[in-house]
C-alpha positions as CSV (number, residue, x, y, z in Angstrom):
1,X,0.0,0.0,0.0
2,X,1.3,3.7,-0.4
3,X,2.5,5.6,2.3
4,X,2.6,9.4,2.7
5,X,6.1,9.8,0.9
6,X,4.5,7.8,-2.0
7,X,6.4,4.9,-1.4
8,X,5.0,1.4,-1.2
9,X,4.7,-0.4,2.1
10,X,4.0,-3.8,2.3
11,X,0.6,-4.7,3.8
12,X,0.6,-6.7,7.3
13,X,0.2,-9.8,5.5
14,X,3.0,-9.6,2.7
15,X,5.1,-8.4,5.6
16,X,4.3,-12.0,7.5
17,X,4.7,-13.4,4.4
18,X,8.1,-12.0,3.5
19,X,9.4,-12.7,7.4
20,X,8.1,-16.3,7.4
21,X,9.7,-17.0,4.5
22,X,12.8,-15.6,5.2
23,X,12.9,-17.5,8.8
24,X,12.3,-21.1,6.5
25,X,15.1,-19.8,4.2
26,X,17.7,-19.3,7.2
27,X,16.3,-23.2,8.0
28,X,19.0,-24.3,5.2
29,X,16.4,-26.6,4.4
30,X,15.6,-28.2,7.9
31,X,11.7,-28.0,8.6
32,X,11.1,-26.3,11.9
33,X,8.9,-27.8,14.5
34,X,6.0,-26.8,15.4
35,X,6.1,-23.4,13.3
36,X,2.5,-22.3,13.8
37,X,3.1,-22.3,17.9
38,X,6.3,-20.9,17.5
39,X,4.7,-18.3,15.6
40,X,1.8,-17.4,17.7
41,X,3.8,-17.3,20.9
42,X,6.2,-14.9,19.0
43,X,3.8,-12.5,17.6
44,X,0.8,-12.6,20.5
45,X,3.1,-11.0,23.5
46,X,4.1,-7.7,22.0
47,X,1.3,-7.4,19.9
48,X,-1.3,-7.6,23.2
49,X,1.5,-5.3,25.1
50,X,1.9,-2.8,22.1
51,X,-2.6,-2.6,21.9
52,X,-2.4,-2.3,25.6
53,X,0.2,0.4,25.6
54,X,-1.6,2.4,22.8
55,X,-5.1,1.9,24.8
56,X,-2.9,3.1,27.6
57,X,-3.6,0.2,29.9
58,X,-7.3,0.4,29.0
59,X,-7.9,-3.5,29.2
60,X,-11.5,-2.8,27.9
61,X,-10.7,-1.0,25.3
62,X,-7.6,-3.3,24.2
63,X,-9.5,-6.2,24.3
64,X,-12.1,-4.4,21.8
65,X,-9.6,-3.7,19.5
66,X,-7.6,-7.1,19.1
67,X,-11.5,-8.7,18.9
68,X,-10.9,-10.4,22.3
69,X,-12.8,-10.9,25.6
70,X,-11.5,-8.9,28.7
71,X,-11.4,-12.5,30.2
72,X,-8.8,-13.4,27.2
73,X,-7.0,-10.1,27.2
74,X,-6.8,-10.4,31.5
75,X,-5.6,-14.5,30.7
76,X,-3.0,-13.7,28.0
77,X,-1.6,-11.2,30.0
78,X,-0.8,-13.4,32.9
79,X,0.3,-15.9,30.1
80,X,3.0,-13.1,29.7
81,X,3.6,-12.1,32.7
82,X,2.8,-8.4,31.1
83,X,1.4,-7.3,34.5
84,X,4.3,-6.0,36.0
């Protein structure tokens, strides 16, 4: 998509795209384990802690806008120990 300067940006998804396949490139041919988990467990801690910081610690109004239940949001933090 085009940014301000006219430039293109890659959209969220060819940006996943681009990383994942880099990350199986570096693999030299090996498959990873597990890759979906490894994935999920990479991405879901800083994106719930970068929502919460932009709500500013608003747990309602984080969990409205990653499409989650409070009771989700409130788990996944303690998952991540992202309450201290």
């Amino acid at each position: 998509m085009p940014s301000s300067s006219g430039r293109h940006e890659p959209s969220l998804e060819e940006f996943t795209r681009q990383v994942v396949r880099q990350y199986l490139d570096d693999m030299g041919g090996i498959d990873p384990d597990h890759l979906h988990g490894l994935i999920m467990n990479t991405v879901e801690k800083p994106l719930i802690k970068t929502v919460l910081e932009f709500a500013d610690g608003n747990q309602s109004r984080a969990a409205a806008i990653l499409g989650i239940t409070r009771t989700t949001l409130r788990n996944r933090i303690k998952r991540y120990q992202l309450d201290q």
